[in-house]
C-alpha positions as CSV (number, residue, x, y, z in Angstrom):
1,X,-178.0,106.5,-23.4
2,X,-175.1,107.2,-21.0
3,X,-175.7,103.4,-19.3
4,X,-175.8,101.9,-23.1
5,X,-172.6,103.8,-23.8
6,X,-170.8,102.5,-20.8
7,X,-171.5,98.4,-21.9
8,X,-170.5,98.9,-25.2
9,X,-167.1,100.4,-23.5
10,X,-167.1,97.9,-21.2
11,X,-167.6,94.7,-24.0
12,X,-164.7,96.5,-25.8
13,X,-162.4,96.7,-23.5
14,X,-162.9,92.6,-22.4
15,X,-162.9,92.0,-26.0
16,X,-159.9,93.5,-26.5
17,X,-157.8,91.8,-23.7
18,X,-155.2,94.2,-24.0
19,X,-154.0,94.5,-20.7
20,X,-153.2,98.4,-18.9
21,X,-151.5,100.0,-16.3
22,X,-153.1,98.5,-13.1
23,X,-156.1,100.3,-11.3
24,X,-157.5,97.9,-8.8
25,X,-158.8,97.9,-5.3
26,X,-156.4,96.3,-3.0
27,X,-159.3,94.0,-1.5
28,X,-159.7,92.4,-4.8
29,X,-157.7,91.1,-8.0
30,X,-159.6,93.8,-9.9
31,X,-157.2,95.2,-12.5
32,X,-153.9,94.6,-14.5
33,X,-151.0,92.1,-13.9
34,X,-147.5,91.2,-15.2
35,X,-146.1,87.9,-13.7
36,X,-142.3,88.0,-12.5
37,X,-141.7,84.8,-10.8
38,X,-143.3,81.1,-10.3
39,X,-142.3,79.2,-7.4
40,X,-142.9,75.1,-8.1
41,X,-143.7,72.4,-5.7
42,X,-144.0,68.8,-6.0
43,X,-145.3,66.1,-3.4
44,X,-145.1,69.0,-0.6
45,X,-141.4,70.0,-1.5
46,X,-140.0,73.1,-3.7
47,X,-138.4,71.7,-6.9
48,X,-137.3,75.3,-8.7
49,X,-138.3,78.5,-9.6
50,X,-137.9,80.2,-12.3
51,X,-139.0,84.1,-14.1
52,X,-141.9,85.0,-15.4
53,X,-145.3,83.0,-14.6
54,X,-147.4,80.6,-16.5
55,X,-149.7,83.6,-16.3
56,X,-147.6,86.2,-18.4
57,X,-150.1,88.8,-17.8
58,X,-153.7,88.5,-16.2
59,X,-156.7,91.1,-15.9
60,X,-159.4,90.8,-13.8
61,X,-162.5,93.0,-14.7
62,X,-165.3,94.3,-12.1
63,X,-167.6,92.2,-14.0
64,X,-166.5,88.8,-13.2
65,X,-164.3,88.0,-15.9
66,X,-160.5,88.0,-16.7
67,X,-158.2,87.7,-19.1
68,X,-155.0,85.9,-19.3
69,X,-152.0,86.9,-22.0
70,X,-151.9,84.0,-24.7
71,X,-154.6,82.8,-24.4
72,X,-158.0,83.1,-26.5
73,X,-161.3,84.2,-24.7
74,X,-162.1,85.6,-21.1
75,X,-162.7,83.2,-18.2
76,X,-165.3,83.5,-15.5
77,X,-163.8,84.5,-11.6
78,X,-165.2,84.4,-8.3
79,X,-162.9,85.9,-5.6
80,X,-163.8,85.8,-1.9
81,X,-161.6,88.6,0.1
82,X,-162.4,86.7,3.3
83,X,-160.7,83.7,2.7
84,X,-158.3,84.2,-0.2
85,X,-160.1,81.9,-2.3
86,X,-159.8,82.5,-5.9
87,X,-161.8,80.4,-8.5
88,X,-161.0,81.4,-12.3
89,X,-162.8,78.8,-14.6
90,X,-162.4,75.6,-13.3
91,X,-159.1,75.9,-11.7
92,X,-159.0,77.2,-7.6
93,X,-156.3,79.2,-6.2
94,X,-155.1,80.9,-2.7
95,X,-154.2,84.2,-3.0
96,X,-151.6,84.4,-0.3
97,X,-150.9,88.3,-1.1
98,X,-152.7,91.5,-2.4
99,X,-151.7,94.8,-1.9
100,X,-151.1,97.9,-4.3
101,X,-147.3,96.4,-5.1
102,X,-148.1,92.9,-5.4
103,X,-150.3,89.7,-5.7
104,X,-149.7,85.9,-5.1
105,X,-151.5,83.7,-6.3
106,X,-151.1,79.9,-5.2
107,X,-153.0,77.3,-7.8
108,X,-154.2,74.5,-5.4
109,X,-155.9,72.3,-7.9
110,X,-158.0,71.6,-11.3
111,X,-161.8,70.6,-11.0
112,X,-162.1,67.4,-13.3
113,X,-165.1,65.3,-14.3
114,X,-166.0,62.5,-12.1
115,X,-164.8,59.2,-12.7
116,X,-168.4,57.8,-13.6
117,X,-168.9,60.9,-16.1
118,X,-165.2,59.9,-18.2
119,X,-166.8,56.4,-17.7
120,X,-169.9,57.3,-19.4
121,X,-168.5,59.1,-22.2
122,X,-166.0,56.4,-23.5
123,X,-168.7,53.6,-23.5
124,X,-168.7,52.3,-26.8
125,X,-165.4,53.6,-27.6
126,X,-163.0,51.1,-25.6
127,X,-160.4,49.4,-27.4
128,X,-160.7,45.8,-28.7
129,X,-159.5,42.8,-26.5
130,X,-156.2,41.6,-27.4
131,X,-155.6,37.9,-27.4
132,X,-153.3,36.2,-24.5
133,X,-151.1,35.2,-26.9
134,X,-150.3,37.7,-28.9
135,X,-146.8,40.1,-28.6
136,X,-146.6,43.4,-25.9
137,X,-147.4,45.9,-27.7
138,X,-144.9,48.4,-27.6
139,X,-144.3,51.0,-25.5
140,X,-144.2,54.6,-27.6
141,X,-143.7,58.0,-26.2
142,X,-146.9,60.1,-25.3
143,X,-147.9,63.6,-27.1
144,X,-145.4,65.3,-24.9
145,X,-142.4,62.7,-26.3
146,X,-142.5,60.6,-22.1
147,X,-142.8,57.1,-21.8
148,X,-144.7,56.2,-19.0
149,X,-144.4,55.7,-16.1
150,X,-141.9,57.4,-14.5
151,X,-140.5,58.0,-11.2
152,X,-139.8,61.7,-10.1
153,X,-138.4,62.3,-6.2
154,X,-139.6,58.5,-5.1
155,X,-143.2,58.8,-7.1
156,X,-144.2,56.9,-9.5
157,X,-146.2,59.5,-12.1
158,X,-148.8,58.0,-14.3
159,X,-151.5,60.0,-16.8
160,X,-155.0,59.9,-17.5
161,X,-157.8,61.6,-19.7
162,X,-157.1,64.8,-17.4
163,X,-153.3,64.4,-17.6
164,X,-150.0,63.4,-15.6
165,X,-150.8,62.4,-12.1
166,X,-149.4,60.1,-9.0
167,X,-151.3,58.5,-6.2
168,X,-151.2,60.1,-2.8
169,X,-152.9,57.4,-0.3
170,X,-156.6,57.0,-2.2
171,X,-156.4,60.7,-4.2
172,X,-154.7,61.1,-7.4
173,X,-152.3,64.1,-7.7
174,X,-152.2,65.5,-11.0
175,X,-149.0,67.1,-11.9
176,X,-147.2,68.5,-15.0
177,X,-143.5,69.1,-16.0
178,X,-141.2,72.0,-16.5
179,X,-138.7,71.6,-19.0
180,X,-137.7,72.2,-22.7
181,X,-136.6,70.1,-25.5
182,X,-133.4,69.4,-27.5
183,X,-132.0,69.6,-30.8
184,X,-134.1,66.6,-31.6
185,X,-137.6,67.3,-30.3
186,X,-136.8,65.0,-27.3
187,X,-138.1,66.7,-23.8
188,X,-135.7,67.2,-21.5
189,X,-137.7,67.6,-17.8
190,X,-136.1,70.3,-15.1
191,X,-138.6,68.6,-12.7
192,X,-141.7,68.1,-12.3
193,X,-144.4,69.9,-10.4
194,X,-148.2,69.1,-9.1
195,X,-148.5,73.1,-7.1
196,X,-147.2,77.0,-7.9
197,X,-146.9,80.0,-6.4
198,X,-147.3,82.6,-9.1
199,X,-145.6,86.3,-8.0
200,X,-147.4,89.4,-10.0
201,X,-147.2,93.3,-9.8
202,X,-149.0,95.9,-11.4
203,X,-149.0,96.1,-14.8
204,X,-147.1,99.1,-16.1
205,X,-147.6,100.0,-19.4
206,X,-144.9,102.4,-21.2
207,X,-146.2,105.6,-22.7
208,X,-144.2,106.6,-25.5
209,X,-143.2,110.5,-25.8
């Protein structure tokens, strides 16, 4: 009775997501954090920084899962202490720090489908063949408002099914953009970025008296 209590504690508290004051080990993400700062890199440079983290607030839980502020559902996690190496979904990060007063989390890359999978999928959904004759068509923004391509620090930056990207020797990049948008709705891009460095400390939750 006592074990069957305990998982239906345990499936309330993931469900709930609501982050609290952080209780972790310090050999493992285990517990509650609130992002402070986000350092951004593009093509092997830093481009900015700015407060807060993509990541408002995450929490990892002893069973394998975590949860991250804003967004819906709980995510699988494998951490290895060993190495640093911190999968959460499909996305793989470094943890370059963790100890009881903070955690840093580096985001090294995205696991995508392969090439011959996207491939797969579209056949029988390609566009038809326009004749040699006929006009450009033209060129309209993208979801986002861009029109690409566009060159950022000497790179041209392209996008794909998976999303913005440049070409590094025979390896596609992918990248995103920081930025906001103006009166009109048009984007205006701080920079762009294909790696962060997210800074977290324990969550502290305010008790009111």
């Amino acid at each position: 009775m006592k074990r069957f209590l305990t998982g239906i504690l345990t499936l309330a508290a993931l469900a709930a997501c609501k982050p609290e004051e952080y209780t972790g080990p310090l050999d493992s993400p285990v517990g509650n954090w609130d992002g402070v700062k986000t350092d951004y890199y593009f093509n092997g440079k830093m481009v900015g920084e700015a407060e807060g983290c993509m990541y408002p607030a995450i929490s990892f839980y002893q069973e394998g899962l975590c949860c991250i502020e804003g967004t819906k559902g709980t995510f699988p996690y494998v951490y290895d202490h060993a190495s640093g190496s911190l999968q959460i979904d499909n996305s793989y990060w470094k943890v370059q720090t963790l100890t009881g007063a903070e955690m840093v989390m580096e985001y090294i890359e995205t696991a995508f489908p392969e090439e011959e999978e996207l491939q797969t999928a579209d056949e029988g959904t390609s566009e038809p063949e326009v004749p040699e004759d006929s006009e450009e068509p033209e060129v309209k923004p993208d979801a986002n408002g861009i029109i690409l391509p566009v060159t950022y620090e000497g790179v041209t930056i392209s996008s794909d099914k998976n999303g913005y990207f440049y070409e590094s020797g025979t390896d596609k990049v992918y990248c995103n953009f920081y930025g906001s948008k103006d009166e009109s709705g048009k984007p205006v891009i701080d920079f762009w970025y294909d790696r962060h460095v997210d800074h977290f400390v324990p969550l502290v939750v305010e008790v009111k008296k």
